[in-house]
N, C-alpha and C positions, 0 to 999 in steps of 0.2 A: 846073286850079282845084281847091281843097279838095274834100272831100267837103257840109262844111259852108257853103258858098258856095255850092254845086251845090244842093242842100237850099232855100237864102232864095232863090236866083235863079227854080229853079223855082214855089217858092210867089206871089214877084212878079207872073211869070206867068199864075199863076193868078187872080188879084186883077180883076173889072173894075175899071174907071176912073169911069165914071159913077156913083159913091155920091149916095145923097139922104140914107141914115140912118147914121149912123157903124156902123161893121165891127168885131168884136168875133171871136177867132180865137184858142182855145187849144191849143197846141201843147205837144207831149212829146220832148224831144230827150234819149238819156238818162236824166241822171237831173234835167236841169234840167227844169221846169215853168213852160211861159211863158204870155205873152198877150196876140197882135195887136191892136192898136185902130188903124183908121184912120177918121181923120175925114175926111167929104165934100172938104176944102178940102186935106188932107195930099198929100205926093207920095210915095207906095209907097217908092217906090226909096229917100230919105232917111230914111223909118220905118226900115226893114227893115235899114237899114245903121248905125242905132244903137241898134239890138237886134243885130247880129250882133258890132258893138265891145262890147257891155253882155257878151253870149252869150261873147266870146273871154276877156275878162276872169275870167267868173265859170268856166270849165273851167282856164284858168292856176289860178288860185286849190286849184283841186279837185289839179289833178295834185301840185303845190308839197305838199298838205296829204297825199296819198298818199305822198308821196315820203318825207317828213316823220316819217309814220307809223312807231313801234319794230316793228320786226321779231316775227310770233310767233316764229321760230325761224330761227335762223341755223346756219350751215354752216360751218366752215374747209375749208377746199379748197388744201392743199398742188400745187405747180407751178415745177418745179428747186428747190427750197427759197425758194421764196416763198410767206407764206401769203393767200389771197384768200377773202372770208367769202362766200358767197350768202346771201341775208337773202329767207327765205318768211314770207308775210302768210296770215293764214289763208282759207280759202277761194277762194283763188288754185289756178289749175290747177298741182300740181307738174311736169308735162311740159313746161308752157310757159315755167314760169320757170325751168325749167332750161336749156332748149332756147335761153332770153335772155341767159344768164350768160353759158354755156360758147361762144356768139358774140361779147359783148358785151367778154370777157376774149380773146378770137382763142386759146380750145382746140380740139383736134381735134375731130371730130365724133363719132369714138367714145369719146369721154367721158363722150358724152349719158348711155347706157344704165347705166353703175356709178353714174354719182354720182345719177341718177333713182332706182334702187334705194336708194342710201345716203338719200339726203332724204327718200325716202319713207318708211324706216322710224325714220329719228331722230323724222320728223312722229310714227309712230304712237307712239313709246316717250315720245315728252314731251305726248302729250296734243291735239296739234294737228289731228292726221287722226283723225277712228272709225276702231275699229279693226273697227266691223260698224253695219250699219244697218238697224235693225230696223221694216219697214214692215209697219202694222194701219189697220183699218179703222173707224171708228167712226161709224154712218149711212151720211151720204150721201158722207163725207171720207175719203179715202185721206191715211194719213199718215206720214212717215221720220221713225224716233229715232236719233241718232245714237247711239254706245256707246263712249265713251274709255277711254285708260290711265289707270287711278288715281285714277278716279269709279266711286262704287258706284249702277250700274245702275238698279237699284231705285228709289233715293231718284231719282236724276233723270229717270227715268220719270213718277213722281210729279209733280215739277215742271213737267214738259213737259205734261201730263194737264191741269194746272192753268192753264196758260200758255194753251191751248188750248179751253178752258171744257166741260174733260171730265168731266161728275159721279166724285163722290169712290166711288159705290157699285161702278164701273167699275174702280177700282183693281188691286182684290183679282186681279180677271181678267187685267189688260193686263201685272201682274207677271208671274204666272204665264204665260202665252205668251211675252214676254220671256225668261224661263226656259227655255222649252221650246227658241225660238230659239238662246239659246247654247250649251245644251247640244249640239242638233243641230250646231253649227256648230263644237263642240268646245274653245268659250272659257272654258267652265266645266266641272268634273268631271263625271260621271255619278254618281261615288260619291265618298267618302274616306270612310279608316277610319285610326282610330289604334291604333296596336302598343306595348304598354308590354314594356320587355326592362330590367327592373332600375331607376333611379332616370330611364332613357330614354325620351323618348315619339317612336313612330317614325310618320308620318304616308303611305301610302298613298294613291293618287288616283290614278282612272283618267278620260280623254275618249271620250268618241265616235268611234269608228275603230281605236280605239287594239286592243292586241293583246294579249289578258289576259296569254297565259305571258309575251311580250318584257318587259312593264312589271314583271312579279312578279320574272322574272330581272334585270330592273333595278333593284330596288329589295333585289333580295337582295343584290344586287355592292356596289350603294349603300354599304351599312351595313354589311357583312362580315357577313351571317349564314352559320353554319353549315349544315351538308346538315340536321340535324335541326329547327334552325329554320326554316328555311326551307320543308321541305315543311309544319310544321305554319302557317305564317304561310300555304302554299298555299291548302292543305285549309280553311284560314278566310275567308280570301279569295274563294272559288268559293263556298263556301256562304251569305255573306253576298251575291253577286252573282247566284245562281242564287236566292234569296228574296225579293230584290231586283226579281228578274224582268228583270235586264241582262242575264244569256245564258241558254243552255237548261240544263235539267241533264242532257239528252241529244242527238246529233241524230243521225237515222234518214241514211241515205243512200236514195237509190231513181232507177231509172231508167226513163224514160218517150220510147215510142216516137212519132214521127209520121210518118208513111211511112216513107220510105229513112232519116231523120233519128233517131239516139238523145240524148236528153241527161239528162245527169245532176245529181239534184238532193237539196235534205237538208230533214226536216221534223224542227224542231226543238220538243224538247217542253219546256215553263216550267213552274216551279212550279207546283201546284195542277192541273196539265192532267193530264189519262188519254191515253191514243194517239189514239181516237176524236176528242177534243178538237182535239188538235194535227194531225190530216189532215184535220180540217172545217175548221182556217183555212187548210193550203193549201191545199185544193180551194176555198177563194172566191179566195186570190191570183190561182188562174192558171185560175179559174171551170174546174173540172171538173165533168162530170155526174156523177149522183146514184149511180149504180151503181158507176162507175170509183173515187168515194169511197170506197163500202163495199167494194169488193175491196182497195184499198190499206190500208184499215182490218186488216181479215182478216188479209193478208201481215204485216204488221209485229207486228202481235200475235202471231203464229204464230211469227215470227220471232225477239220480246222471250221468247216461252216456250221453244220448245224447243231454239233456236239458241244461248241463253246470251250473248249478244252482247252485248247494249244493256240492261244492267238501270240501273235509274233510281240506285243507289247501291249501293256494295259496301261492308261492312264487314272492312277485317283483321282478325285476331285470332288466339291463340296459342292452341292446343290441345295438350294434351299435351305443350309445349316443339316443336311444330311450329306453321306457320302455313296458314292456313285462311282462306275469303272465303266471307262470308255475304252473297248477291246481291239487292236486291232492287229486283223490276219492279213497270210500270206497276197490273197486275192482280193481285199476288200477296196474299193473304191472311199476313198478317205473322207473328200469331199460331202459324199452323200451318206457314208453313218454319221459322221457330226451332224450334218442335219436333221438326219432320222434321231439321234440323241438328244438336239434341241429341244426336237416336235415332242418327243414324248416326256421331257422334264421340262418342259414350256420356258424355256430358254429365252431372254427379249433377243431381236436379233443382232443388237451389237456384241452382248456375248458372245453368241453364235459366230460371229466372225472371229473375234478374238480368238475362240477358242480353235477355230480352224486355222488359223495363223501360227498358234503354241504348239497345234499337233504337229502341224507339216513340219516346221524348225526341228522339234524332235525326232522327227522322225528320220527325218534330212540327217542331224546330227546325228543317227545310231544307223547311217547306211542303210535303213531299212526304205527310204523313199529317194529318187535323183533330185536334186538341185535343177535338171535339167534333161532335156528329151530333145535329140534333133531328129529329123527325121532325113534316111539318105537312101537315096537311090542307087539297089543295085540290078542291074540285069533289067529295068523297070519294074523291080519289086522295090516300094517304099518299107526298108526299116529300121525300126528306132534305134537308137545308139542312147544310153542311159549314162550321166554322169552323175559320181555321186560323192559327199561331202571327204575332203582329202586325198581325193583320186589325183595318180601320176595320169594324165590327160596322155602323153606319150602311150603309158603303158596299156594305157582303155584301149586307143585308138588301135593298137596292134593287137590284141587281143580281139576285138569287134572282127578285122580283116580276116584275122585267123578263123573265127564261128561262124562268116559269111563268106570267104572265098573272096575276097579281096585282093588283087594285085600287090607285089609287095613296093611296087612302081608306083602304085596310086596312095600309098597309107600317107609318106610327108605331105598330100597336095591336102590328104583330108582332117591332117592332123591340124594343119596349116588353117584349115577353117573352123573347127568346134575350136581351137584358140581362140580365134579371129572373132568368132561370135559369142562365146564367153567374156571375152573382155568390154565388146559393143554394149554387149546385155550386162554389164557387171554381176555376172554372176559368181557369188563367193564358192570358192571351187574347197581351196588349202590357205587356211591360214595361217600368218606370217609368226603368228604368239596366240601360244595358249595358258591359260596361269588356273589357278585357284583365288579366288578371293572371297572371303569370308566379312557374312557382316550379321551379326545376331547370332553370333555362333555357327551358324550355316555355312558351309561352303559354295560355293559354286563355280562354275567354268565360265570365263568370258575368253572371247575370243574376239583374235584382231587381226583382219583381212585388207590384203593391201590395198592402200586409198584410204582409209578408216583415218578419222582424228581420234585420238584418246578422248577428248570432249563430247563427241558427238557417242562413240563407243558406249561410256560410262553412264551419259544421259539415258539412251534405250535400254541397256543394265540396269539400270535404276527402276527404270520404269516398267522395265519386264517381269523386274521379281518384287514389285511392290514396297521398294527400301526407299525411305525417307530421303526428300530431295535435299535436306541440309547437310547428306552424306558426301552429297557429289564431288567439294573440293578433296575431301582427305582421299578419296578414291582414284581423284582424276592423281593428284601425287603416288599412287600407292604403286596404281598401272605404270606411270610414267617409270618409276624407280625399276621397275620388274623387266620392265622392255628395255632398261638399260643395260641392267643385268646380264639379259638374253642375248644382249647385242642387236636387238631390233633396231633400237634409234640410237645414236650417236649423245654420248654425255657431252660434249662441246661441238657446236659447229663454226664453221666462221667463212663469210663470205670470199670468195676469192673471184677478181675479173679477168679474164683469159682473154683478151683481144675483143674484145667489149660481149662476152658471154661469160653469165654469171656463172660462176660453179659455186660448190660447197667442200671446206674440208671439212672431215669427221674424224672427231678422237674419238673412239667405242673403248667400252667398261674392260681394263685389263692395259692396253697400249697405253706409248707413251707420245710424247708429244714429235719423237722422234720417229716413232713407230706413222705416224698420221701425218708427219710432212714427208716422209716417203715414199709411202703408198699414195700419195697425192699425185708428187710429180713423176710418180712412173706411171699411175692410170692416165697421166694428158702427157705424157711426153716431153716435161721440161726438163730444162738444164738441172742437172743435179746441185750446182751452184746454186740456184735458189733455195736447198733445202734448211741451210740454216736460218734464212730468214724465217721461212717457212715456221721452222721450229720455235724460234724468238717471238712471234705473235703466237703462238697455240698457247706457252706456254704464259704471255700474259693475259692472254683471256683465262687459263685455266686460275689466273692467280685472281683476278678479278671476282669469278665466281666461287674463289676459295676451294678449288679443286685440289691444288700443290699451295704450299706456305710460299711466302712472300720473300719471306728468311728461315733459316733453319740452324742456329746453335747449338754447338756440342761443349756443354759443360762437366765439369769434372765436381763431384761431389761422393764423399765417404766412398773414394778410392776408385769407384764407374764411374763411366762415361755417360749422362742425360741429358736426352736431346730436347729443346725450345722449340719450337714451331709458331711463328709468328704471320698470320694471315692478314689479306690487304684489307683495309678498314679495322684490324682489331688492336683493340688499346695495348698501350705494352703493359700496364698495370695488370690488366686481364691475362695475357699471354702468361706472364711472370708468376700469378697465383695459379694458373691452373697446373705450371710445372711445379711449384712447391705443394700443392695439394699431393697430384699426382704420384709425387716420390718423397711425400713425410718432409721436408727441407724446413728449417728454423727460420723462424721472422727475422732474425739479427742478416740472414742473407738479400733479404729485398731488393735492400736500395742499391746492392750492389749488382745482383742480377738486372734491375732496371735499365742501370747506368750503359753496363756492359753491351745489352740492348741498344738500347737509346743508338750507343757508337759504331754497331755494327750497321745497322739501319739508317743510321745517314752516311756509314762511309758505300753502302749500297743501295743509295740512292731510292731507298722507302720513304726516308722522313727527308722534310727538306733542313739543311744546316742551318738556315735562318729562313723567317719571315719578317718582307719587308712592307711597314703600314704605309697604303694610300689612299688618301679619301677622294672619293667623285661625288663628285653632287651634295656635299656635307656627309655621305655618306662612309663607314669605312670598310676598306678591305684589302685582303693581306696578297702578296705576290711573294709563293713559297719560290725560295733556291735551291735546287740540289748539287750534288756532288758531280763534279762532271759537266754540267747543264753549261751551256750556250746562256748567259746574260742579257747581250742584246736582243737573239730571238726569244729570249723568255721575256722580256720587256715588250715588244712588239707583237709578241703573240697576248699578252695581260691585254694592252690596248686594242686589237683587232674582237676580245674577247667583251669588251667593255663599250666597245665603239666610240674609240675616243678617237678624237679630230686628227690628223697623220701630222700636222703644222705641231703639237704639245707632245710627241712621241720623243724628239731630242733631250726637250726638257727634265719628260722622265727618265727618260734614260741617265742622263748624267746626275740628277737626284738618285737614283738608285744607285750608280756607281760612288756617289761620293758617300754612301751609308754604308756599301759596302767595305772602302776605306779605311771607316773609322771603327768599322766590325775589326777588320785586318788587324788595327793601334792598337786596339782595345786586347785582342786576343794575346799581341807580340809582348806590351806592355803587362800583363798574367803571367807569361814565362817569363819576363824579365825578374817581378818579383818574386 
């Protein structure tokens, strides 16, 4: 007997016989959803048997419509050279339908295990299987997000948040753990950096697990860099990942007894950390007592001074035409070994400075020294508050309150001031751009901190890394173009006067000129009525500096559509070859492409329809007309341009009107013949 037989026979059973009030019985079979009714006078056994005819009908139906169902993703599955498809539905167990095929087709049984590997990863590369499942809690619900190929996370996070009736203030959070998740899991980078080597932009990225030198050595093999490129693309690498705070920029080894038992272990010290620091978070990893602490503190310190061993950064450098390593540890006072290093390689003193100025910067730049030291009174204990190169200033100051007991009342008063006197002091905290720029094959990082001109920037670049000053214009261009890129500076500006205050609008690299008279008049509050205008000047400065074409024809040639683009000052002769270069096009088209030109361009008021010749002074010069154009004010405006006397302004005018005229005769008289 079926299982389903088994199921109504027993419920039969169950059923008395003696009803006075009708029976009323809903059942879940399934996915059907039913409902027994038997009246006092019914006979069970006949109900129940056309509900299980009604029941067989309505699962035929279901399976016929599974069966029916398009496949999310199918398989070819070659066998002696026959090919046979397995078709997965999604959310179908992939083991089992494989495990149905490879019977159902009479294949061996060890076929199961490749083609369950192959289907399961065709599922994850087309989107069908998560490729991770990202479970969070929100109240009292535990709940799985899935994460596919070729859906941005993020956004469907969001969705699922929303789907699920999860306040939007929640977002911001469930992204960012999300984040945390893939990263941990290694689906998304930890870091990337891009590498410019010449008109090249070389793109870097490291995962979680992953193995800094293997990937560094693979991305040098990658690209064919040189032994010289390549250690410098190192050395940048490590220091943007030890700032970073993704590895250490030292790690201590030490070994630690427990009875009979030795084992060996490494305390690794991060940006911004002193030794102290980094042996107080291993001593909470592996909870050591208070003492054992400060002895391993001691040793290691003992160890970073007098052993030479583990200094936090070494500088090479050339003395005398030899080479020399200027070391420096967790506790060294900076200051006074570069001077101890002068004294003993007899340094003149401007060196000497210099080279204390190169170290500090670097050092500055790898978190390993502050930019800056306030000092703050608490309790009437004076102490330091350290900020240091790319620091959230927000997030120092709260963090400071937190390690000294701080009010949480007083953190905005004292955030409010290392602001305040960082900005007094200009001191460069986080910079606005950071790029790669390469000159001799070298790379290097400049950087550009708000206030900074590109000019002035490029000058101390130059002058920092010993690169020939006849480099500076193509450089000051190079930054310029990269900060545009970034959206740092604005590709078009253009004045605007707001009730006699100057503002600026800015078209940035990607908007349009609609995009930038927008966001104009809604950052000052104007009429939105102004926006077209708005738009109409963006768009002829943009044409001015040849940002958008001037004109833009779509011609029809060997059956496509090729578009003309003709810029403000560029000849149509030019325009015209570079579109026949461009698409292969026959000389015998020129003149006609010219023409067509020519007509579109003055019925669009690029070229003027005529110029009209008038000499001043024995001199000549032409007063162009365009399509459209006001005559008398383009007459008036020639002379206001020319500074001719207002009394001879009629005169010309009706001279120009009567050439006009006889242009008119001339043109009517053409169509006549």
């Amino acid at each position: 007997m079926s299982p389903l037989k088994c199921f109504l026979a027993g419920l039969l059973l169950s059923i008395a016989l003696p009803q006075v009030q009708p029976v009323s019985i809903p059942l879940t079979l399934g996915s059907q959803q039913l409902n027994l009714v038997l009246e006092d006078w019914e006979d069970p056994g006949t109900v129940i048997k056309g509900m299980y005819e009604e029941l067989e009908q309505r699962l035929a139906r279901e399976i016929e419509t599974a069966r029916n169902k398009p496949a999310d993703l199918e398989v070819p599955v070659v066998v002696d050279g026959e090919t046979m498809v397995l078709k997965y539905h999604k959310n179908e167990n992939i083991t089992t339908t494989v495990a149905n095929f490879v019977k159902t087709k009479g294949l061996p049984d060890e076929a199961v295990e490749a083609l369950n590997e192959e289907v399961t990863q065709r599922a994850l590369d087309a989107g069908v299987l998560p490729i991770f499942e990202h479970r969070f809690r929100y109240g009292e619900q535990q709940f799985m997000f899935p994460v596919y190929v070729g859906k941005n996370a993020e956004e469907e996070i969001e969705k699922f948040a929303v789907e699920n009736l999860i306040p939007a203030e929640v977002f911001p959070r469930l992204k960012e753990n999300l984040k945390e998740a893939l990263t941990a899991a290694g689906l998304i980078p930890i870091a990337s950096y891009d590498f410019q080597f010449g008109d090249q932009v070389l793109n870097f990225s490291i995962r979680s697990g992953d193995n800094v030198a293997e990937k560094i050595a693979d991305f040098g093999e990658k690209y064919g860099l040189n032994e010289d490129q390549l250690a410098a693309v190192t050395a940048e690498i490590r220091k943007k990942l030890v700032r970073s705070g993704h590895i250490p920029m030292r790690e201590f080894p030490i070994s630690m007894t427990a009875g009979e038992e030795t084992k060996e272990f490494s305390i690794p010290l991060f940006s911004g950390d002193d030794v102290g620091t980094a042996v107080a978070r291993f001593a909470t990893r592996y909870n050591l007592p208070e003492d054992l602490q400060k002895q391993i503190t001691e040793q290691l310190a003992a160890r970073a001074q007098q052993e030479g061993i583990l200094p936090l950064v070494q500088f090479p450098l050339k003395v005398h035409g030899e080479d020399a390593v200027l070391p420096i540890f967790s506790d060294t006072n900076v200051q006074e070994a570069i001077v101890r290093f002068g004294e003993s390689h007899q340094l003149p003193e401007g060196d000497v400075a210099a080279l204390q100025k190169a170290v500090t910067n670097e050092l500055q730049d790898l978190g390993i020294a502050p930019v800056a030291e306030y000092t703050i009174d608490i309790d009437g204990k004076a102490t330091l508050l350290p900020v240091y190169r790319g620091d959230n200033i927000e997030e120092r100051v709260v963090k400071f309150g937190e390690a000294n007991g701080v009010p949480q009342d007083q953190l905005p008063l004292l955030f409010q001031e290392i602001q305040n006197r960082l900005e007094t002091e200009k001191v460069r905290v986080t910079p606005v751009a950071e790029m790669q720029v390469s000159h001799g094959g070298q790379p290097r990082v400049l950087r550009i901190y708000p206030g900074d001109t590109v000019k002035e920037v490029v000058e101390a670049f130059v002058e920092q890394h010993g690169i020939p000053a006849d480099a500076i214009p193509s450089l000051i261009g190079e930054v310029s173009n990269n900060l545009v890129t970034q959206k740092v500076i604005p590709k078009v500006q253009i004045p605007v006067n707001i009730d006699g205050d100057q503002q600026t609008l800015a078209l940035f690299e990607g908007d349009t000129a609609l995009d930038a008279a927008t966001a104009f008049v809604k950052t000052h509050s104007l009429d939105e009525k102004l926006i077209p205008d708005f738009v109409e000047h963006t768009e002829a400065r943009m044409k001015r500096l040849r940002l958008m074409p001037a004109l833009t024809l779509e011609v029809q040639y060997d059956g496509n559509p090729v578009t003309l683009e003709l810029f403000e000052g560029q000849l149509i002769d030019d325009a015209v070859a570079n579109l026949m270069v461009r698409n292969s096009m026959p000389e015998d088209l020129r003149a006609t492409l010219v023409t067509e030109v020519e007509r579109r361009a003055i019925a669009a008021s690029i070229l003027p329809f005529t110029s009209i010749p008038i000499q001043i002074d024995e001199k000549d010069h032409q007063l162009p007309l365009f399509v459209g154009q006001n005559v008398t004010q383009a007459v008036y405006d020639f002379g206001s341009k020319h500074e001719l006397a207002d009394e001879t302004m009629p005169q010309l005018l009706q001279a120009v009107q009567n050439q006009l005229k006889e242009l008119l005769n001339q043109v009517d008289q053409e169509k006549e013949a």
